[in-house]
TORMAR-831116 format. One record per residue (C-alpha): x, y, z. Coordinates in steps of 0.02 Angstrom, whole numbers, plus 32768, in hexadecimal, padded with zeros to 4 digits. Example, Ala and Ser with C-alpha at 12.3 -4.5 7.8 and 13.67 -1.06 7.14 Angstrom:
2
+------+------+------+
:    x :    y :    z :
+------+------+------+
: 8267 : 7F1F : 8186 :
: 82AC : 7FCB : 8165 :
+------+------+------+
END
This chain:
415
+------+------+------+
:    x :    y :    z :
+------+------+------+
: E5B6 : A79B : 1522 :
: E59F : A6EB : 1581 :
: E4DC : A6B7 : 1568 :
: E4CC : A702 : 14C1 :
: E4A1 : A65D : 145F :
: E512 : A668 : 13D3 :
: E496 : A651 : 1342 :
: E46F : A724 : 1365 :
: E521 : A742 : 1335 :
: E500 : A6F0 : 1282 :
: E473 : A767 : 127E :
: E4E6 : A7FE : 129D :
: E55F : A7CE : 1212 :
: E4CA : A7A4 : 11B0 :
: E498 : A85C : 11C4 :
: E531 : A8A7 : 11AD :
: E563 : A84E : 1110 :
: E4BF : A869 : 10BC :
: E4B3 : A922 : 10EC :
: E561 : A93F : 1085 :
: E52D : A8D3 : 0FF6 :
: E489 : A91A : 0FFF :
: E4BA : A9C6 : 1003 :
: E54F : A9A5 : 0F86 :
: E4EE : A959 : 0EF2 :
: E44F : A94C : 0EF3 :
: E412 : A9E4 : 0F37 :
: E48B : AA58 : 0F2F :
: E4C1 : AA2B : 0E76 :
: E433 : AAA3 : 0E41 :
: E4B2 : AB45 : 0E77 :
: E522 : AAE5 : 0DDC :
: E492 : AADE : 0D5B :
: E4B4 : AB9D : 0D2A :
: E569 : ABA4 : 0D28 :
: E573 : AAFE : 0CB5 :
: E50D : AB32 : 0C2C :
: E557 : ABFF : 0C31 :
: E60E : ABC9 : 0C14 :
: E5EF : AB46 : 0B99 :
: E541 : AB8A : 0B3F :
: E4EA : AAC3 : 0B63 :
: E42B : AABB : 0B53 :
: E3D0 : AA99 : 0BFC :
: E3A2 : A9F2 : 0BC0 :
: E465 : A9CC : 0BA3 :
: E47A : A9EC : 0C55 :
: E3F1 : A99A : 0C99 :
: E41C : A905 : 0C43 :
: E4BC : A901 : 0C93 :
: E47F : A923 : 0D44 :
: E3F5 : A8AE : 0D2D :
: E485 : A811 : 0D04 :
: E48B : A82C : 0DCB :
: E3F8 : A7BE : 0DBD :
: E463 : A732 : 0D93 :
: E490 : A717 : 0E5C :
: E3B6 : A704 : 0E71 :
: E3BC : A6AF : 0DC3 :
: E445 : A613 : 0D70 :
: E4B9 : A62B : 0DF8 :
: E421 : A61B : 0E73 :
: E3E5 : A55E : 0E87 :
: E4A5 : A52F : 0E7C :
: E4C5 : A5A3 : 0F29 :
: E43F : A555 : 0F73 :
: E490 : A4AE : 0F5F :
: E520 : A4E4 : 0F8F :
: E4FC : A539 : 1027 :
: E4A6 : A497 : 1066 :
: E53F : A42A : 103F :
: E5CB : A483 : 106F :
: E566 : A51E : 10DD :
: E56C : A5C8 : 10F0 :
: E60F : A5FD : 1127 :
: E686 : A5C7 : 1098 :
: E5F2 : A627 : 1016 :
: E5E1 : A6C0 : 1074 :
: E6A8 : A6D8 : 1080 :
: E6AB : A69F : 0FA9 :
: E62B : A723 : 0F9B :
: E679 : A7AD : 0FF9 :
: E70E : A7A1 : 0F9D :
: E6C5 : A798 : 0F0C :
: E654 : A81F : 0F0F :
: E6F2 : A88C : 0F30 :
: E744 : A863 : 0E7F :
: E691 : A86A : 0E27 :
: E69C : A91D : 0E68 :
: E757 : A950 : 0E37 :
: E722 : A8FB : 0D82 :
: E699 : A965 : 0D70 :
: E701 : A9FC : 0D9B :
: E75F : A9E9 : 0D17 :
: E6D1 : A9DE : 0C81 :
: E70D : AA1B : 0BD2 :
: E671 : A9BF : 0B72 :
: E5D6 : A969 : 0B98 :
: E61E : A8D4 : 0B82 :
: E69C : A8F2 : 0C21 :
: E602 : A951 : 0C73 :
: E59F : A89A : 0C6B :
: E625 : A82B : 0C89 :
: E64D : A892 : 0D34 :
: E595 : A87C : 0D5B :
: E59F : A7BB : 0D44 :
: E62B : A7B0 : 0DB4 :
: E5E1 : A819 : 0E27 :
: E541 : A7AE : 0E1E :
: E5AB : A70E : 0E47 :
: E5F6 : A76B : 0EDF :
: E53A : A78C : 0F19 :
: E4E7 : A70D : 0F0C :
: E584 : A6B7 : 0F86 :
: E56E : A733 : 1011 :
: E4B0 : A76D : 1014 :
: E3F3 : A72C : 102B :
: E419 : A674 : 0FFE :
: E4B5 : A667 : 105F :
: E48D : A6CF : 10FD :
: E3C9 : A69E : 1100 :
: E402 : A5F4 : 110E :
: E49F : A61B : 1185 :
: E409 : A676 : 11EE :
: E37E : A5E2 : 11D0 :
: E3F7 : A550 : 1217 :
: E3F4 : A5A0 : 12C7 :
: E349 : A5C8 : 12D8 :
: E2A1 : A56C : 12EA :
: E234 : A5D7 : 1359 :
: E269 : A678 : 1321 :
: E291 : A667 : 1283 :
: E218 : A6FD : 123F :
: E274 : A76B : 12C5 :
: E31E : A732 : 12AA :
: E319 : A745 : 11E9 :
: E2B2 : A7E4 : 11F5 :
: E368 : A82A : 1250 :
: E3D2 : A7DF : 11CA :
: E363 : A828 : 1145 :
: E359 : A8D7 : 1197 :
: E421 : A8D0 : 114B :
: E3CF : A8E6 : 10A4 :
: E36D : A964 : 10DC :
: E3EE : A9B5 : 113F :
: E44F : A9B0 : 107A :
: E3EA : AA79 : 106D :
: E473 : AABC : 10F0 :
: E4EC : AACE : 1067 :
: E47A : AB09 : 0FDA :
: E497 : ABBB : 1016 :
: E54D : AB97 : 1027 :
: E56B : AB50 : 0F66 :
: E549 : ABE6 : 0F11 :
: E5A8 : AC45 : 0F8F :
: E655 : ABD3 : 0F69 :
: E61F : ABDD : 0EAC :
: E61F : AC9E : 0EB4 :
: E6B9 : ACAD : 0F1A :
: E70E : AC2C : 0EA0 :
: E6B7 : ABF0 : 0E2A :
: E66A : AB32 : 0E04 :
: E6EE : AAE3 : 0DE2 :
: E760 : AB18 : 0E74 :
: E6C4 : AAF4 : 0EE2 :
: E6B4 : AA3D : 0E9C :
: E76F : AA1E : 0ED1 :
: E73A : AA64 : 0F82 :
: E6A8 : A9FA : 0F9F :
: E701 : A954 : 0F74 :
: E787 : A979 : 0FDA :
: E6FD : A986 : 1069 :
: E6B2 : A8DF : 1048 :
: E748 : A889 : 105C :
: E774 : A8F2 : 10FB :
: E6D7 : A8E1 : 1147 :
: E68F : A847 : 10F7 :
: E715 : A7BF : 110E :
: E719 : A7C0 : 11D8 :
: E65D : A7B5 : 11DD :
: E667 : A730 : 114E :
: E6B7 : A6CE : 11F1 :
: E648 : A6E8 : 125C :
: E5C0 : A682 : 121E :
: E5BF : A5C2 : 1249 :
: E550 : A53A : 11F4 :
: E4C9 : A4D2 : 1252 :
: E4D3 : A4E9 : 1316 :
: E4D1 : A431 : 1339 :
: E572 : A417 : 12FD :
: E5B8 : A48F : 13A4 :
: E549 : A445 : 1414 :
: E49C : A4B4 : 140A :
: E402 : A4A8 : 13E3 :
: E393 : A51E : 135D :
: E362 : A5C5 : 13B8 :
: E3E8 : A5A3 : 145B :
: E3BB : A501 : 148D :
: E445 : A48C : 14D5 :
: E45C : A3E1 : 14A2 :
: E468 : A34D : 152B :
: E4FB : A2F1 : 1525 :
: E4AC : A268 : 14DC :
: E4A1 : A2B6 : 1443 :
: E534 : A30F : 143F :
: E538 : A2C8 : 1394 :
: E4ED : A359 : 1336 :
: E49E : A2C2 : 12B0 :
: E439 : A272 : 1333 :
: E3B7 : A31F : 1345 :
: E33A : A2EC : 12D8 :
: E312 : A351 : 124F :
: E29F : A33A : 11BA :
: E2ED : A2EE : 1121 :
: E347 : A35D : 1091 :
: E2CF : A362 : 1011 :
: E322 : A32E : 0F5A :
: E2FE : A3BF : 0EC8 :
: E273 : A344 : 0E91 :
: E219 : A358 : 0F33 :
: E22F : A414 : 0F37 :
: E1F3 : A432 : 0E84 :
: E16E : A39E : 0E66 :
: E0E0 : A3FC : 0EE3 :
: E097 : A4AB : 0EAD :
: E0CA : A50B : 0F6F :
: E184 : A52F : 0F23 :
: E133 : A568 : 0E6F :
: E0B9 : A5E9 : 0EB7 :
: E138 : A63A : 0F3A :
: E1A7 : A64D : 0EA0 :
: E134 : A68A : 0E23 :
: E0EF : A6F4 : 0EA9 :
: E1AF : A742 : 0ECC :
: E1CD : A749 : 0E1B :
: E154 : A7C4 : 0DF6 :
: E17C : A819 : 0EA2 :
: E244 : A82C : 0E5B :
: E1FC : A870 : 0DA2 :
: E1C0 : A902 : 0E18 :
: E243 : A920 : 0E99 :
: E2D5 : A92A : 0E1C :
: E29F : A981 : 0DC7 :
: E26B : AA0C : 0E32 :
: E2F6 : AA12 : 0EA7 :
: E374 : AA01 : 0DEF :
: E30C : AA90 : 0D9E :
: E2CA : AAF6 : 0E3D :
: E367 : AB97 : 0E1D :
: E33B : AB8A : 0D6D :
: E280 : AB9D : 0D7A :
: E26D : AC1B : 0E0F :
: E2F2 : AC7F : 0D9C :
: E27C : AC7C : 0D00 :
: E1E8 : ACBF : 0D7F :
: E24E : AD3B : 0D98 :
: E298 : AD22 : 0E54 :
: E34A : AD67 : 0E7E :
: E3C4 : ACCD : 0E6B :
: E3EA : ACFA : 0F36 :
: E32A : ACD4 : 0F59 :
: E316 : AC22 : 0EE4 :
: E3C2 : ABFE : 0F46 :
: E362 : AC05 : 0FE1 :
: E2C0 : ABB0 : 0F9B :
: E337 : AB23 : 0F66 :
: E387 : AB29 : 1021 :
: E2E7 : AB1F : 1079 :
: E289 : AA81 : 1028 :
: E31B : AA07 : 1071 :
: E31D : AA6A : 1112 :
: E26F : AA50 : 113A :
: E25B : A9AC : 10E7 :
: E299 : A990 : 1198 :
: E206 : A9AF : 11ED :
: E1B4 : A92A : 1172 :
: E24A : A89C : 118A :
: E23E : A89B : 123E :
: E187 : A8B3 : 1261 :
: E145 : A845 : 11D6 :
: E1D8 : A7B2 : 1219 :
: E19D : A7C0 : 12C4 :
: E0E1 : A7C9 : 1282 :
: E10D : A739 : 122E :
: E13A : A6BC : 12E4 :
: E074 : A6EE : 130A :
: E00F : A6EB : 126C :
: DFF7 : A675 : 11B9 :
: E08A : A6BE : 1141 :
: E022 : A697 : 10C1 :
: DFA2 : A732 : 10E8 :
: E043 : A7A3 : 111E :
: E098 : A783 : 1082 :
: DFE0 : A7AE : 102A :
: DFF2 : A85A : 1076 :
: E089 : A87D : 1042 :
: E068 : A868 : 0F8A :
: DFD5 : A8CB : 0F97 :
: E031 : A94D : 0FE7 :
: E0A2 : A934 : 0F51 :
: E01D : A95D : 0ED1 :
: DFD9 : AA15 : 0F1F :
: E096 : AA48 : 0F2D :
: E09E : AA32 : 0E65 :
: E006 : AA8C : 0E64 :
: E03D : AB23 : 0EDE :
: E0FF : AB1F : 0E6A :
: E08C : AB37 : 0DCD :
: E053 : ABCD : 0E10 :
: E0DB : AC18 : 0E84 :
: E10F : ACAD : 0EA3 :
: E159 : AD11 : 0F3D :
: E0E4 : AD06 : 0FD3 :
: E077 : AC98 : 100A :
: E06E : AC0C : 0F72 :
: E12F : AC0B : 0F7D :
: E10E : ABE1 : 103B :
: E096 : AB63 : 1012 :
: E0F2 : AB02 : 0F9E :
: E19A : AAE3 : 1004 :
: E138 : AAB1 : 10A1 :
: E0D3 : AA32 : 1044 :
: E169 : AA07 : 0FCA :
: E1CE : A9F6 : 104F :
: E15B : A990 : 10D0 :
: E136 : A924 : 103A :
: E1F1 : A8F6 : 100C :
: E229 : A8EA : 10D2 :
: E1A2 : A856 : 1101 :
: E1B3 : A812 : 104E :
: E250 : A7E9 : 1063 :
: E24C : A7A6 : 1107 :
: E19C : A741 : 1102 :
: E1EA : A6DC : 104B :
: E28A : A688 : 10D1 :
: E217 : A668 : 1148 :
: E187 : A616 : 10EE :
: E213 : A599 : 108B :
: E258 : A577 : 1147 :
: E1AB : A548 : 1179 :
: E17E : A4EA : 10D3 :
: E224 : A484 : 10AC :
: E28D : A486 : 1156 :
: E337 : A4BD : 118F :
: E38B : A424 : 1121 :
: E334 : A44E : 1086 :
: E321 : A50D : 109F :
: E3C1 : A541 : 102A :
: E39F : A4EE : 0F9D :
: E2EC : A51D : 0FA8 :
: E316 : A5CA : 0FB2 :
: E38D : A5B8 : 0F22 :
: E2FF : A56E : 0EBA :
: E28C : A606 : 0EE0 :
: E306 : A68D : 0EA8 :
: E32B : A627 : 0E09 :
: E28A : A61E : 0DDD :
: E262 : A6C9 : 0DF8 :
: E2F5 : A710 : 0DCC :
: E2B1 : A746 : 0D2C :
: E247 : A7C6 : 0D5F :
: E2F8 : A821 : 0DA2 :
: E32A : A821 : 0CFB :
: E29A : A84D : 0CA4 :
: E24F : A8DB : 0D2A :
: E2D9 : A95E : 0CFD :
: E2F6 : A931 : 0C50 :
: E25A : A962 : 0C23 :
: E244 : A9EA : 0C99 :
: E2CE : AA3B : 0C2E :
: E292 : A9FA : 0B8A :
: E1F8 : AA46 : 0BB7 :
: E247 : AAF0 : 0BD3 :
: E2C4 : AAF4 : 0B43 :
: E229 : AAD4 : 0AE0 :
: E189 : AB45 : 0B30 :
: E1E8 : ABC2 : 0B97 :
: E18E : AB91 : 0C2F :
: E187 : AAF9 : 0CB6 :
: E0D9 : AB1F : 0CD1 :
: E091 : AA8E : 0C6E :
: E101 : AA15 : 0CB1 :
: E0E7 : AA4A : 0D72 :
: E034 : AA13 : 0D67 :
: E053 : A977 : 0D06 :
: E0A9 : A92F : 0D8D :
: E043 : A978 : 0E07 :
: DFB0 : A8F7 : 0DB1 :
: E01C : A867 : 0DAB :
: E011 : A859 : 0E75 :
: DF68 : A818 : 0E5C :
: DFBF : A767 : 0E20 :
: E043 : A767 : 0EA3 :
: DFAB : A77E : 0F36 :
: DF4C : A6F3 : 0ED2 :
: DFDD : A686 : 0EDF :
: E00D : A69B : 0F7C :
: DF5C : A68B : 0FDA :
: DF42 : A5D5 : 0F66 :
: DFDE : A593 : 0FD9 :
: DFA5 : A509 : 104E :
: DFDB : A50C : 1113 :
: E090 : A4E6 : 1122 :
: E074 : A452 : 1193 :
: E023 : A3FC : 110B :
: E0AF : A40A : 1087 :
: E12E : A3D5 : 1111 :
: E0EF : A33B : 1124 :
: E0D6 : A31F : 106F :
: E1A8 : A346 : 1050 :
: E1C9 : A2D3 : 10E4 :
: E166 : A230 : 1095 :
: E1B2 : A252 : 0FEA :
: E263 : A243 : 1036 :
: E246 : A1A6 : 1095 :
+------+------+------+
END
């Protein structure tokens, strides 16, 4: 264990959180979808309006974690969001009426947004410089990894049944999710390191003395156009990929697959999003994000395309690898383009200001997804609606200027 710089252990709980939280609810809440609206008769709109309120972590609750997190750091959020996530669970399992149904979601939401991207991005982002894209690629792979129990969910729910398998998988958040909560320590200067392993000199063994570039004030981050067309540009990225991975059972069901096969449709997108988190993070320590990120949207917009049109064989095939490529690098490029655009002091809040922003394409994506099928009987239309609406996130995201640039505008503003 001695020479392992410490900053790769924050990864690991990083990972392991996410994949749990991941697999718990966000993917694996489409096994749930069913179940909810046989027992108590609910539209699919009713339900997608409560799963969407999950938005609220990427959404209100959003800018005010990425404040947080850079005042008081990752540790004491992740552990509040652990914890949390737990009782948003138990209250969910115990639904008698929509109204419960949403307020579990909006605790569950709080609970989230404490112990996922925000949190452990920036946990991740304070202890590395150099390999940032490769470190955060890791850490997001735990979303990814979040497919593992997609297969497993409908397995608990058919041995007990939802509720029962709700109680289950808070208890495992808190068993699993409070020691790694510990794990994770805030900026390495303050035990002696240096970003990506680095030691300090004793000299400046005061962890203030590094230099660093200046925390930029929420003027500074929302005055320039960089942190406006990342957002917009993830906004219209979350419309998509909520609403496919909330409505994915639902749909491949209505095309007539076996619930066993969706299940494993579902399952695979996360799994080799991997492939996409890792790659497209390491791609990023070589190449402009800005072209990477491009990519992925693009890739985006002919996996709506393929979904329009799936069915078992090769378009089915075709749509998870590019779905899944696209949401892997996605996810990983967005932390480290705002590391390389508003720094390690600034990153947080900066993050927290992105999801905000777009936050409202979580909630809208599967709300109308299932308004769309309560009213036409199909998802068809839909799918290649926002399979055209990647045209304006590539747009966006090819008008940013070089990250150097912005950099030095931030660190004029706060002098």
């Amino acid at each position: 264990m001695k020479g392992i710089f410490y900053g790769w252990w924050i990864v690991v709980a990083s990972f392991f959180i996410a994949l749990y939280v991941a697999g718990t609810i966000f993917y694996g809440f489409t096994a749930f979808f069913e179940p909810i609206v046989e027992e108590f008769g609910w539209s699919y709109t009713e339900v997608s309006i409560g799963a969407s309120l999950r938005g609220l972590e990427m959404g209100i609750l959003a800018p005010l974690i990425g404040f947080l997190v850079d005042r008081f750091g990752s540790r004491k959020l992740a552990l509040f969001g652990v914890i949390t996530v737990g009782v948003g669970l138990i209250l969910i399992s115990q639904t008698q009426s929509l109204v419960m149904l949403y307020a579990g979601f909006l605790v569950l939401s709080l609970g989230a947004g404490g112990c996922t991207s925000i949190v452990l991005y920036t946990a991740v982002a304070n202890w590395f410089k150099r390999h940032i894209g490769r470190a955060l690629g890791i850490a997001a792979c735990g979303f990814g990894s979040g497919g593992l129990m997609v297969p497993l969910i409908p397995l608990l729910i058919d041995t007990y049944d939802w509720r029962t398998t709700l109680v289950i998988l808070a208890l495992g958040i808190w068993v699993m999710g409070i020691p790694l909560a510990l794990i994770i320590r805030d900026k390495p200067e303050q035990y002696g390191y240096l970003p990506d392993g680095g030691v300090m000199p004793i000299s400046t063994s005061d962890y203030s003395a590094v230099p660093e570039p200046a925390q930029a004030s929420f003027s500074d981050l929302i005055k320039g156009r960089t942190l406006w067309f990342i957002s917009l540009a993830e906004s219209i990225r979350w419309i998509i990929i909520t609403a496919v991975v909330i409505h994915i059972m639902p749909y491949l069901s209505s095309v007539g697959f076996p619930r066993a096969s969706a299940a494993l449709v579902a399952a695979a997108v996360p799994l080799i999003s991997l492939i996409g988190r890792f790659g497209f993070g390491w791609l990023g320590d070589i190449f402009d994000k800005r072209y990477l990120m491009a990519i992925t949207y693009l890739l985006t917009g002919i996996a709506m395309i393929t979904l329009s049109f799936v069915s078992e064989g090769i378009i089915t095939f075709l749509f998870v690898i590019f779905f899944a490529l696209a949401i892997g690098g996605s996810v990983t490029l967005r932390g480290a383009m705002l590391s390389d655009y508003f720094g390690r002091n600034s990153f947080g809040r900066a993050l927290g200001i992105s999801m905000g922003a777009s936050a409202i394409g979580s909630i809208i994506g599967p709300t109308l997804a299932g308004l769309t099928f309560d009213t036409t009987g199909s998802y068809k239309l839909i799918w290649l609606i926002y399979g055209g609406l990647t045209i304006i996130s590539i747009t966006l995201i090819l008008m940013l200027k070089p990250a150097g640039s912005l950099n030095a505008e931030l660190t004029n503003s706060a002098n």
